[in-house]
C-alpha positions as a Markdown table, in Angstrom:
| # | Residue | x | y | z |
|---|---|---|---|---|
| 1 | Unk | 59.9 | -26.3 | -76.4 |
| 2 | Unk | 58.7 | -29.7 | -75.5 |
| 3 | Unk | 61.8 | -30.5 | -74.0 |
| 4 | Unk | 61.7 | -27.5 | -71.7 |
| 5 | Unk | 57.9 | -28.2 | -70.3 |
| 6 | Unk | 59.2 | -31.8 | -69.6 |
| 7 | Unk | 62.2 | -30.3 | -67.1 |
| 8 | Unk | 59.5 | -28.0 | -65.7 |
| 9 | Unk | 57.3 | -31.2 | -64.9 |
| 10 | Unk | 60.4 | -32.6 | -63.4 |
| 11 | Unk | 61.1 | -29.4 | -60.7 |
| 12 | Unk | 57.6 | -29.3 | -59.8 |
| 13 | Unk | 56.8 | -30.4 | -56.3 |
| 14 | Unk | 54.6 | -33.4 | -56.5 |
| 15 | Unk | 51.8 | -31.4 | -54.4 |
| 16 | Unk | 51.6 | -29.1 | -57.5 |
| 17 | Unk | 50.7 | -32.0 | -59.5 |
| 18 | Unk | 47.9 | -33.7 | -57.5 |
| 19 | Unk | 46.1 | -30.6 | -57.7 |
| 20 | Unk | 44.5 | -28.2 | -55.6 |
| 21 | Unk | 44.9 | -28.9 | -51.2 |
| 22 | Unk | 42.2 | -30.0 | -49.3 |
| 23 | Unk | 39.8 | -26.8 | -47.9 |
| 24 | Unk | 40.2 | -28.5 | -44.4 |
| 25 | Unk | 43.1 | -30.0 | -42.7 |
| 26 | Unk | 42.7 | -32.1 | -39.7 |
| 27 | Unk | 44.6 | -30.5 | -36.9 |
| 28 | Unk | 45.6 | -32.2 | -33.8 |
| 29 | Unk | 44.6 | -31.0 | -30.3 |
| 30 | Unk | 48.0 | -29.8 | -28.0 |
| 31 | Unk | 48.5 | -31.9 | -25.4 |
| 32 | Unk | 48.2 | -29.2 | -23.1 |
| 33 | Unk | 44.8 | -28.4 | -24.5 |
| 34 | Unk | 43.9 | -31.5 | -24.4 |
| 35 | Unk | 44.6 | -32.2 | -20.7 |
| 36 | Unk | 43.3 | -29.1 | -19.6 |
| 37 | Unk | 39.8 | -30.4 | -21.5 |
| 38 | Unk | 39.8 | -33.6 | -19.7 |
| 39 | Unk | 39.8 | -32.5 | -16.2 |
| 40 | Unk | 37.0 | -29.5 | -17.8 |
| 41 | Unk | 34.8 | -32.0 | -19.0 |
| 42 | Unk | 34.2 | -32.6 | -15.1 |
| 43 | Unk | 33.1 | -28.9 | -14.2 |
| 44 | Unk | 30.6 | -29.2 | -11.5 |
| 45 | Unk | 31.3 | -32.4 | -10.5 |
| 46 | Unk | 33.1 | -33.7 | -7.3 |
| 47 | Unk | 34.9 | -36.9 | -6.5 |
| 48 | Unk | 36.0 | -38.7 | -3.5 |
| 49 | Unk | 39.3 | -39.5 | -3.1 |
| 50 | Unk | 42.5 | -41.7 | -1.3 |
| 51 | Unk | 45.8 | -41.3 | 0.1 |
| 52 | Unk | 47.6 | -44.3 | -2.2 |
| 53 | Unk | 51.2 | -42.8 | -0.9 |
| 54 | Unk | 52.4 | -40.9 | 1.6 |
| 55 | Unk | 56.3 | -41.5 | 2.2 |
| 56 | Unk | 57.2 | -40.6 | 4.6 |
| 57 | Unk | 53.9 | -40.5 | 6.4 |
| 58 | Unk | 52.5 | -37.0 | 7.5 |
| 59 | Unk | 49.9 | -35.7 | 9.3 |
| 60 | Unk | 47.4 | -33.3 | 7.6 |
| 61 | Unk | 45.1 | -35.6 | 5.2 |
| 62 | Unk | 42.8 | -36.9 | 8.1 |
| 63 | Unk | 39.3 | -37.1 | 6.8 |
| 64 | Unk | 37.2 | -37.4 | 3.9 |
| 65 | Unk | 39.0 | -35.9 | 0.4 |
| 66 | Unk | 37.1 | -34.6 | -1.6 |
| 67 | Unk | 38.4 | -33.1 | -5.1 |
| 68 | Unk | 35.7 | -30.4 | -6.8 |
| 69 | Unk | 36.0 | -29.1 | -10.5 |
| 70 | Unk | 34.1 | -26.0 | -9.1 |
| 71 | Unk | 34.6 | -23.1 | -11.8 |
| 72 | Unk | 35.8 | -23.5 | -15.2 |
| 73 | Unk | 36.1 | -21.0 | -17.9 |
| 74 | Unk | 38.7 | -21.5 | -21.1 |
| 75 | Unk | 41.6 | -20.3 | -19.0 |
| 76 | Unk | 41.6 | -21.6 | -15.9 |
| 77 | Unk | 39.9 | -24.3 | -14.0 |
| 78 | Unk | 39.4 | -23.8 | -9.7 |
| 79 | Unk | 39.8 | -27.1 | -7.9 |
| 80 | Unk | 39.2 | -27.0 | -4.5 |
| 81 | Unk | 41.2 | -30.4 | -2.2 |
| 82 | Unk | 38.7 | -30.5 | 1.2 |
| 83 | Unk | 40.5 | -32.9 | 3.6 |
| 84 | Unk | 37.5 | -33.3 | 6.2 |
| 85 | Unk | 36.3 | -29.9 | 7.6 |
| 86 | Unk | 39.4 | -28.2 | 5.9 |
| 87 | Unk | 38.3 | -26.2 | 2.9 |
| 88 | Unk | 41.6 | -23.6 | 2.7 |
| 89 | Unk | 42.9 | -25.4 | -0.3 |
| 90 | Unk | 42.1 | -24.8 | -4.1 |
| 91 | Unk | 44.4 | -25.7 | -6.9 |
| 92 | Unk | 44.1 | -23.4 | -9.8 |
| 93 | Unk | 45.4 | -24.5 | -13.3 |
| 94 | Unk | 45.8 | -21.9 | -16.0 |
| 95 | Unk | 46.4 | -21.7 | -19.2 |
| 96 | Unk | 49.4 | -19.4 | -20.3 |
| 97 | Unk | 50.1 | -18.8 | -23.5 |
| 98 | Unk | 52.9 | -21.4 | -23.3 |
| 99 | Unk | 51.9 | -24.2 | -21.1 |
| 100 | Unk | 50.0 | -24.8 | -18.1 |
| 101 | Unk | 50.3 | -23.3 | -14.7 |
| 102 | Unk | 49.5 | -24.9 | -11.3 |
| 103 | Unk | 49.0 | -23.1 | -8.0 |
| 104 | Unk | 48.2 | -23.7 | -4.9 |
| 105 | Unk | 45.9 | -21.4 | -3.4 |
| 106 | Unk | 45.8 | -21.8 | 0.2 |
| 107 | Unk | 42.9 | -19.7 | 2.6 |
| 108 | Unk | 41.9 | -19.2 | 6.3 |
| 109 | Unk | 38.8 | -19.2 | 7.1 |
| 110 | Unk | 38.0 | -16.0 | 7.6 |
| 111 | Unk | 39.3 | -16.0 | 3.8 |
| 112 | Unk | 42.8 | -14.3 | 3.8 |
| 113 | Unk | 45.8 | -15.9 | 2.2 |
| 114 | Unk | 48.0 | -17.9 | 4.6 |
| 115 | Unk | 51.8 | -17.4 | 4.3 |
| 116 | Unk | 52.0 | -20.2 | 2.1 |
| 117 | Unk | 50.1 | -19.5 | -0.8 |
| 118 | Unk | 49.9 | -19.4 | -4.7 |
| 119 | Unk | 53.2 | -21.6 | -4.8 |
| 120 | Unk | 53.4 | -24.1 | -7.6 |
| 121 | Unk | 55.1 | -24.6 | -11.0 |
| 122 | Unk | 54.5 | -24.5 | -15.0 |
| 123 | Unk | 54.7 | -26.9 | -17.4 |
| 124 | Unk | 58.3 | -27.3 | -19.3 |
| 125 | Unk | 57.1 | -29.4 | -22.2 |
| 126 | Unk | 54.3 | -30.9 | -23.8 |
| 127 | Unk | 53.9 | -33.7 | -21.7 |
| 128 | Unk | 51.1 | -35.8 | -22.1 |
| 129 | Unk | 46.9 | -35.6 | -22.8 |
| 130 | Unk | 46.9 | -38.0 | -19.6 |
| 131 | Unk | 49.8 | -36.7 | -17.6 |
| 132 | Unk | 51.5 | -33.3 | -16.6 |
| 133 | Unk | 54.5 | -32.4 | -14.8 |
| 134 | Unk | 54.8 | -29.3 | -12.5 |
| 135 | Unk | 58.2 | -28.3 | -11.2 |
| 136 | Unk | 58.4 | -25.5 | -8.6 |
| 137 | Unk | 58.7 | -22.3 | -10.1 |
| 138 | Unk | 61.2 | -19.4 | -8.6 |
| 139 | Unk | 58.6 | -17.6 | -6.6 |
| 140 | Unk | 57.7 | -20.9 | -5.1 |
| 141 | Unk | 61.3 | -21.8 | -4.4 |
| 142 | Unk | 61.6 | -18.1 | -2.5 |
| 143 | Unk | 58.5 | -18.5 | -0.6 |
| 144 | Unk | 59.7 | -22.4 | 0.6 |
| 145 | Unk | 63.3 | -20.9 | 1.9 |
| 146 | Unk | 61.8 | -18.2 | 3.6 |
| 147 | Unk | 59.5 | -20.4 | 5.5 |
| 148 | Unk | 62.3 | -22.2 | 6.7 |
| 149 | Unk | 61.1 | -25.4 | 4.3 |
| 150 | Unk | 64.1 | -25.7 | 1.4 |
| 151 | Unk | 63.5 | -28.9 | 0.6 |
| 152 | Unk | 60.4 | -28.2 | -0.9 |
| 153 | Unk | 62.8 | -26.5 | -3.4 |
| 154 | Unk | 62.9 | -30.0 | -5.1 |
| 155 | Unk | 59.1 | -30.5 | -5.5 |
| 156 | Unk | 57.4 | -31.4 | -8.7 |
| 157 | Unk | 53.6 | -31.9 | -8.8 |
| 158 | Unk | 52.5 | -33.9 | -11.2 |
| 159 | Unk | 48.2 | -34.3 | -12.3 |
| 160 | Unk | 47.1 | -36.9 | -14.2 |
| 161 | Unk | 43.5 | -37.8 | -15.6 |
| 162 | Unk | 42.0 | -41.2 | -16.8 |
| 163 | Unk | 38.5 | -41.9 | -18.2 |
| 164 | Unk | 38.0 | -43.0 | -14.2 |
| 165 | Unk | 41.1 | -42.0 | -12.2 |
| 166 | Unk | 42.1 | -38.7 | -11.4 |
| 167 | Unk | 45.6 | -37.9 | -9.5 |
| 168 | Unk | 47.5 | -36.0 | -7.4 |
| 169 | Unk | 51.2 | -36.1 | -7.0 |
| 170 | Unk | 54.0 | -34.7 | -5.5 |
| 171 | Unk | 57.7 | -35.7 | -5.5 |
| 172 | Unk | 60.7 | -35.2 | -4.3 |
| 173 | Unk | 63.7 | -36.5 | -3.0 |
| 174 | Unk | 63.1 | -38.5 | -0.5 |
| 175 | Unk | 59.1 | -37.6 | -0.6 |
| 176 | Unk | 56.2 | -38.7 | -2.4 |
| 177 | Unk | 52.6 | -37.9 | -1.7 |
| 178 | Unk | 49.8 | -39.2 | -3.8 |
| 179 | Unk | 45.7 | -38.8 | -4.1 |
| 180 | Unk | 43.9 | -40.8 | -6.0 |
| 181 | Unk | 40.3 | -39.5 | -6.9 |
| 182 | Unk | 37.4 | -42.2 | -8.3 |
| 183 | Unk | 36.1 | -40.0 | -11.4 |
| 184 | Unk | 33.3 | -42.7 | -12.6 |
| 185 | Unk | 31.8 | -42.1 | -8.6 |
| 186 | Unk | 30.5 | -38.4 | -8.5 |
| 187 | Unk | 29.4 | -37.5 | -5.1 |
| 188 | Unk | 27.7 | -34.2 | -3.8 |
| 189 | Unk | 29.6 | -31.8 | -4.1 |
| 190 | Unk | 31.0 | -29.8 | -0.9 |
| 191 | Unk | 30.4 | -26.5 | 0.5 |
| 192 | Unk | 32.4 | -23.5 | -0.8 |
| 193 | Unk | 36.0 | -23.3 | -0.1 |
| 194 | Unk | 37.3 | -20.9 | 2.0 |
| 195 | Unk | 38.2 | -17.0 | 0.6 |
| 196 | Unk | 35.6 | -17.6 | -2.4 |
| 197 | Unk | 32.3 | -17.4 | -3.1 |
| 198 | Unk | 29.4 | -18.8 | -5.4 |
């Protein structure tokens, strides 16, 4: 008998033995949770920005950027990019379900969708709590050869998010734009982007 409790002690797993699990387990935050609450921790605020590269150079950023982290609920955060007077651009990130998605809602004035809208890409892996990759999805790909622009095929947009830095990047070959936004400056934040309202 004693011989047989001894082999049971033996093919016991040793979390049997310490006794009973802890009640609460610390569990770690996703990245993609994580990055999403970084840029949300912002909501409201708006930040000034610069054009650190544009290679080759194009026209179209003129002016004053301004990044706003306008409308946040647990799903999806609105980010409107004015460049000057030019309020027809809002990125929208989303949460999915199984990563994060980034589009790129662009508006007329009078509020209607131009031709170009709603193009962007989702996350392919966990990436980072600082940094997050976005390569262009198949509508986006569609909408870029229609509009006679297939090397936009290529594009990945890329966000990051410091304690004081925020980016924006896109990449390509042979192309890289990037915006850099001073976090630890909030400024007032700009009038309401085009097609929305408060």
């Amino acid at each position: 008998m004693y011989r047989l409790a001894a082999l049971l002690a033996l093919l016991m797993p040793a979390s049997a033995l310490a006794g009973p699990l802890p009640t609460t387990v610390p569990v770690s935050i996703p990245t993609h949770d994580a990055f999403f609450n970084a840029i949300r921790r912002h909501c409201g605020k708006a930040f000034e920005g610069k054009v650190s590269i544009d290679n080759p150079a194009s026209p179209g950023f003129e002016g004053r950027l301004v990044m706003h982290v306008r409308k946040c609920t647990d799903t999806q955060l609105q980010i409107p990019f004015h460049v000057g007077e030019d309020r027809s651009r809002t990125w929208l990130l989303s949460k999915t379900g199984s990563g994060l998605q980034l589009k790129h809602d662009h508006r007329h004035e009078d509020g209607s969708s131009d031709q170009s809208t709603m193009y962007g890409g989702h996350t392919l892996d966990a990436g980072w709590a600082t940094v997050q990759s976005f390569p262009a999805d198949q509508y986006s790909k569609e909408l870029f050869t229609a509009a006679g622009n297939p090397q936009s095929n290529g594009n990945t947009w890329q966000m990051y998010v410091y304690p004081e830095k925020f980016t924006y990047r896109l990449t390509r070959e042979g192309r890289e734009f990037r915006v850099d936004f001073d976090l630890s400056k909030p400024v007032a934040p700009p009038p309401t982007p085009w097609g929305y309202s408060d």
